[in-house]
C-alpha positions in Angstrom: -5.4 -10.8 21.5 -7.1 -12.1 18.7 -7.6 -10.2 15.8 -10.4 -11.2 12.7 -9.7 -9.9 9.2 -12.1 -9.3 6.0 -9.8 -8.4 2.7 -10.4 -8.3 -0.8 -9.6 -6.6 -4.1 -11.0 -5.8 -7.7 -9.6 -5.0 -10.7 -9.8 -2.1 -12.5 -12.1 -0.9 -15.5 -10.0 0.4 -17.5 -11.3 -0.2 -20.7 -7.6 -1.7 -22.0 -6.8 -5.0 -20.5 -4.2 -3.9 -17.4 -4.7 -6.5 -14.4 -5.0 -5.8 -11.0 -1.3 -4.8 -9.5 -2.8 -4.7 -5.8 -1.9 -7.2 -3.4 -3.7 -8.2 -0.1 -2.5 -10.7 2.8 -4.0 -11.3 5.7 -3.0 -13.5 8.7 -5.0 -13.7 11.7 -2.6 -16.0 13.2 0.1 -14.0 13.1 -1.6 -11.0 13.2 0.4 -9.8 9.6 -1.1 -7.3 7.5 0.2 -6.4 4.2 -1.6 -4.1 1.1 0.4 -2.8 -2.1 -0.6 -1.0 -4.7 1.9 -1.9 -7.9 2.8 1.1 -9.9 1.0 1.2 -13.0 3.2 0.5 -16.3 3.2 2.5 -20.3 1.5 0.6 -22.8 4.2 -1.4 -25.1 3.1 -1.0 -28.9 -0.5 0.0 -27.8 -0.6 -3.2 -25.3 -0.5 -3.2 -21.5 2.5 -5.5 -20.6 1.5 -8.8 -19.4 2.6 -10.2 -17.1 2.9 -6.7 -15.4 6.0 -6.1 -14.0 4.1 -3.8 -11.1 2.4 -7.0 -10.5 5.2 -8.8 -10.4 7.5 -6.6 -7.9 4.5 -6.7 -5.9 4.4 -10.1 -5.3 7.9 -10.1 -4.4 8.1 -7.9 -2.6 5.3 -9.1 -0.4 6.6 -12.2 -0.3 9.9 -11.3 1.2 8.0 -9.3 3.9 5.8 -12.0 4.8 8.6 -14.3 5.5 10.3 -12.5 7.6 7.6 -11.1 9.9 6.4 -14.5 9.7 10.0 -15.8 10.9 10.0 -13.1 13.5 6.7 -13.4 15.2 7.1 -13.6 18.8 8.9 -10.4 19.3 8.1 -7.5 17.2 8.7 -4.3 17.0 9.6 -1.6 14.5 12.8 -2.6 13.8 11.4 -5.3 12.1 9.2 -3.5 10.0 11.9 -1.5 8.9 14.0 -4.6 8.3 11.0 -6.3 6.3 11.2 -3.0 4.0 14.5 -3.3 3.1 14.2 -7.1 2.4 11.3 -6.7 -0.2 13.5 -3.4 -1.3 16.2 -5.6 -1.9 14.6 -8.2 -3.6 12.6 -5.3 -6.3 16.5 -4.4 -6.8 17.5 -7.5 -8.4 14.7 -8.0 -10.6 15.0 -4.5 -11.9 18.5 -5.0 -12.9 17.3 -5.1 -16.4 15.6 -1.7 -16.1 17.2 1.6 -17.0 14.4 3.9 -16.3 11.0 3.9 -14.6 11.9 0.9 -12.6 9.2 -1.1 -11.8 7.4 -0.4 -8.7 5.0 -0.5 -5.8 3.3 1.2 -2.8 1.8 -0.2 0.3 1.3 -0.7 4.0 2.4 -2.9 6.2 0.9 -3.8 9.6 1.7 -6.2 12.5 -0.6 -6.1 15.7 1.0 -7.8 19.0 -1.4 -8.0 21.6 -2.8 -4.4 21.9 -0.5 -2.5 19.9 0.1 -2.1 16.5 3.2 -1.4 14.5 3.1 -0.5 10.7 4.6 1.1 7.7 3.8 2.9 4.8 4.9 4.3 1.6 3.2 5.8 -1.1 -0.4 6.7 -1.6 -2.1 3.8 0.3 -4.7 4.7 3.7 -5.0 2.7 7.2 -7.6 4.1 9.1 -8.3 3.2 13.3 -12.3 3.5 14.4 -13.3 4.0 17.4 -14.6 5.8 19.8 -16.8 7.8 17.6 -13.8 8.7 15.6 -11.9 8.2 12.5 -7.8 8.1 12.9 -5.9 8.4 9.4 -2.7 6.9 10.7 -1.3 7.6 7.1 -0.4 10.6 5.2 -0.5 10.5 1.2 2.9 11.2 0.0 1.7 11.9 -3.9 -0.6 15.0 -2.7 2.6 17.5 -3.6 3.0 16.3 -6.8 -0.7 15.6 -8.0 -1.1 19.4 -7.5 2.3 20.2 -9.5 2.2 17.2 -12.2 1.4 19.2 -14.9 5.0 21.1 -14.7 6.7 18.1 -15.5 6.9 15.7 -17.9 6.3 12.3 -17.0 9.7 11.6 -17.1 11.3 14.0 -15.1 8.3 12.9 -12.7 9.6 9.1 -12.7 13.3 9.6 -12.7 14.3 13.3 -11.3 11.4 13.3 -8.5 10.3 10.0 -7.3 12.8 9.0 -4.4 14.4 11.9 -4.5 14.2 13.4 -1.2 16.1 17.1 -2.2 12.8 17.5 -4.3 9.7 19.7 -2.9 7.2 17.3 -4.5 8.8 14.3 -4.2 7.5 10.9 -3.1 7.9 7.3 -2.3 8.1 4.2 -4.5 9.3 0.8 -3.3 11.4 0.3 -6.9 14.8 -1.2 -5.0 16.4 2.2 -4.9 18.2 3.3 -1.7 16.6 6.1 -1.8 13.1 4.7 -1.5 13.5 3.4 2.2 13.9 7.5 3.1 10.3 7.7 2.7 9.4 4.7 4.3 7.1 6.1 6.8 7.1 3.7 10.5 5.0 4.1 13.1 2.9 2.3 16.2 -0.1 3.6 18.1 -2.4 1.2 20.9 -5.6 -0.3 19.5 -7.2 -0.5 23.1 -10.1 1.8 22.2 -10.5 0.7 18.3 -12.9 -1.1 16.7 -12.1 -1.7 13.5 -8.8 -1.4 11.5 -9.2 -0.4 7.8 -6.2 -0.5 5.0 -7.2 0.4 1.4 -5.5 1.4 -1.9 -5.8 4.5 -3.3 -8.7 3.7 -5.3 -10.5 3.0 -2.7 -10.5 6.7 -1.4 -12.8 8.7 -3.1 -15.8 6.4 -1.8 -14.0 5.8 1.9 -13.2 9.8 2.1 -16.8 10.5 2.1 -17.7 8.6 5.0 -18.6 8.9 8.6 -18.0 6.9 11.5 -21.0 5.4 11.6 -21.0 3.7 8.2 -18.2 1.5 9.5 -19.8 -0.9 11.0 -20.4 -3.6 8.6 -17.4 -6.1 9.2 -16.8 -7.3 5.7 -14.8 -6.5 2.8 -17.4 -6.9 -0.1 -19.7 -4.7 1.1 -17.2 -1.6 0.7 -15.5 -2.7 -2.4 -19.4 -3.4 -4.1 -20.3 0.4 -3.0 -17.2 1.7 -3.7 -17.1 0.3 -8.2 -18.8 3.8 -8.8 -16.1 5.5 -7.7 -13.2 5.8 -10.1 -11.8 3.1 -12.5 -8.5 2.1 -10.3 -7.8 -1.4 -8.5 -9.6 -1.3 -5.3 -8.4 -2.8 -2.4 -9.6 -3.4 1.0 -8.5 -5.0 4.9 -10.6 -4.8 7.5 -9.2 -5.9 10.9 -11.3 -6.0 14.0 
């Protein structure tokens, strides 16, 4: 079946100069989806580092994920998702070799469809949505929701080191930083898109304008039209794929 994709992204507005640490890709010919969400960094003597090293793991990371599905394209399955997570895992380990603490980091999804179905992954904070049928499907579940609600408990520290990737912890979430540990909260999944219209994965800061609408307002096809409406709300990267 063939598949059309919309994507697109803006930076923040932050009013310091941090770039944009999303990523989009979108193949139609291979039917590859991939959208990260780099971890934002501490300013360094009252700077924002750039390059960002978010940005930077991002890229690799994505990277290393398209190859492989891209190598791997006439049978897939979830095995290979899971196997395109620990690739881009792997490579985020050796470029934060340097790193002692708060490793450099990202979030994302990642979505393959083959024929009628699709298989994906997820980790992190990031949304895929299925429409259709007069309905809107959240395939996703935010894994930062525990500890938004508890952050204040903790110092930002103890909320870097002692509680992301740590799955013994009650609030503790996922973060693609080439720890081990991250891949236990690497989130796979696959679901038929027979009765679905339109496929939609978004950053986080994307949310707070897509979270307030119905199934109706999705039918516009294109990417700009929901990153233009969506500038209002909040000052994070916003990023957007639309597959249909």
């Amino acid at each position: 079946m063939k598949y059309i994709s919309s994507c697109g992204t803006i930076k923040n507005t932050k009013t310091y100069d941090r770039p944009n640490e999303d990523y989009v890709l979108c193949d139609d010919e291979k039917n590859i989806y991939i959208l990260l969400d780099g971890v934002s960094r501490d300013k360094i003597n009252g700077k924002y580092p750039n390059p960002s090293p978010a940005r930077e793991v991002t890229e690799l990371f994505a990277k290393e994920v398209y190859d492989y599905l891209r190598g791997n394209c006439d049978s897939y399955n979830l095995e290979y998702i899971k196997k395109a997570f620990m690739k881009g895992n792997k490579a985020i380990a050796d470029y934060n070799a340097e790193y002692q603490v708060f490793l450099p980091g990202t979030v994302g999804i990642i979505c393959v469809a083959d024929k009628e179905k699709l298989y994906y992954g997820y980790i992190g904070d990031c949304y895929g949505r299925l429409i259709g049928n007069g309905e809107i499907k959240i395939f996703t579940e935010c894994q930062t929701e525990k500890i938004a609600a508890h952050k204040r408990e903790f110092s930002a520290g103890e909320i870097r080191n002692n509680i992301c990737n740590n799955p013994q912890h009650p609030y503790s979430y996922g973060v693609l930083t080439g720890q081990k540990e991250a891949m236990e909260f690497v989130m796979l999944g696959e679901c038929m898109l027979t009765n679905v219209d339109m496929m939609i994965l978004s950053s986080d800061g994307m949310e707070p304008y897509l979270s307030g609408l119905q199934c109706n307002d999705f039918e516009i096809k294109e990417a700009d039209y929901y990153l233009n409406n969506a500038v209002l709300y909040g000052e994070d990267d916003k990023t957007i794929i639309i597959v249909y």
